[in-house]
Every structure is written in structure tokens, then in C-alpha cells.
C-alpha positions in Angstrom: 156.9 -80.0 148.3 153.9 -81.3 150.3 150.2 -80.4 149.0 147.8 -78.4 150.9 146.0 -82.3 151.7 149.0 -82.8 153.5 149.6 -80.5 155.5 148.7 -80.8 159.2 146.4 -78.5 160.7 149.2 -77.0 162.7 151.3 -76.4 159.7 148.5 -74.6 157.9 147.5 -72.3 161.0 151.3 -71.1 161.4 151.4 -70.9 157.0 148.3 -69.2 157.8 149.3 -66.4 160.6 148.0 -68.0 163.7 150.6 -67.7 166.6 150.2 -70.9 168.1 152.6 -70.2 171.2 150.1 -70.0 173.7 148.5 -73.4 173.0 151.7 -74.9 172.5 152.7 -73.4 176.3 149.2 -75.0 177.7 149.9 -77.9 176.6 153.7 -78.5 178.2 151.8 -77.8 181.6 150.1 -80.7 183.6 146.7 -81.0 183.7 146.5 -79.8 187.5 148.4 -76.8 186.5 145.9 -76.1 183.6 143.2 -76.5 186.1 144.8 -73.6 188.4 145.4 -71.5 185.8 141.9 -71.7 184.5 140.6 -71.1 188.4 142.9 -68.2 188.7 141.5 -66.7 185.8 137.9 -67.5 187.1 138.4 -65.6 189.9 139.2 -62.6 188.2 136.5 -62.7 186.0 134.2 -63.1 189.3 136.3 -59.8 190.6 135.9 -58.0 187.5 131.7 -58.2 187.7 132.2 -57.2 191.3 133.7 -54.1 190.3 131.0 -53.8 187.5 128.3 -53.9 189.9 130.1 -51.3 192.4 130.9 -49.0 189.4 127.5 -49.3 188.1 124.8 -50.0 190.9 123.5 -46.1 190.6 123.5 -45.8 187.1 119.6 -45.2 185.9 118.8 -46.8 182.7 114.8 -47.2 181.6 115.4 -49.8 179.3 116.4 -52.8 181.5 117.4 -55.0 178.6 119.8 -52.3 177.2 123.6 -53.9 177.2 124.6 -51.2 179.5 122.3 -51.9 182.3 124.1 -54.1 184.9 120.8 -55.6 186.1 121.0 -57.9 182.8 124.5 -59.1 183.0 
């Protein structure tokens, strides 16, 4: 039986809960393919403030730090 020193930090992440699928996926790609992926999910990010903006640009808010105000973000 190993000891908890032992262990790897893999084996006491999937002992522990952590699905560790997606990193093991990301790493089987090439390093161009994690590249595109990560650009590919850039771009939606940069979509998704688009849409912020256009769903937002009327809404009045006095305090222009607040979270909600999509001057600040």
C-alpha cells in the first residue's frame, strides 16, 4: 500500500475527486492545436463583450464603478 508521500500528484487529485479528463485531453493535442483552441476560445470571449456592450449600452447606472455598469468592464 503506498503512503500519502508517495503518491503522485495525479494519483491524489483523482483519490481526491478531481476529474482530470480534460487536462489529460490537452495534453494528447500538439502544441499548434492547443494554440487554436485557446484562439478559438479568445474569440468568443471577444464576441461575448460585444454582445455585452450591445445588450447594455442604454442601461443608466449612477454609480460608474458598480459591477453592473458596462463602462468598467
Amino acid at each position: 500500500m503506498e503512503t500519502e508521500e508517495n503518491k503522485s500528484a495525479v494519483q491524489r487529485a483523482i483519490e481526491y475527486g478531481i476529474d482530470i479528463s480534460l487536462l489529460e485531453n490537452n495534453l494528447r493535442l500538439s502544441t499548434t492545436e492547443r494554440l487554436e483552441k485557446l484562439q478559438g476560445m479568445m474569440e468568443l470571449v471577444e464576441e461575448m463583450k460585444k454582445a455585452y456592450v450591445r445588450r447594455y449600452r442604454n442601461l443608466i447606472v449612477s454609480d460608474t464603478n458598480s459591477e453592473y455598469s458596462p463602462t468598467t468592464h
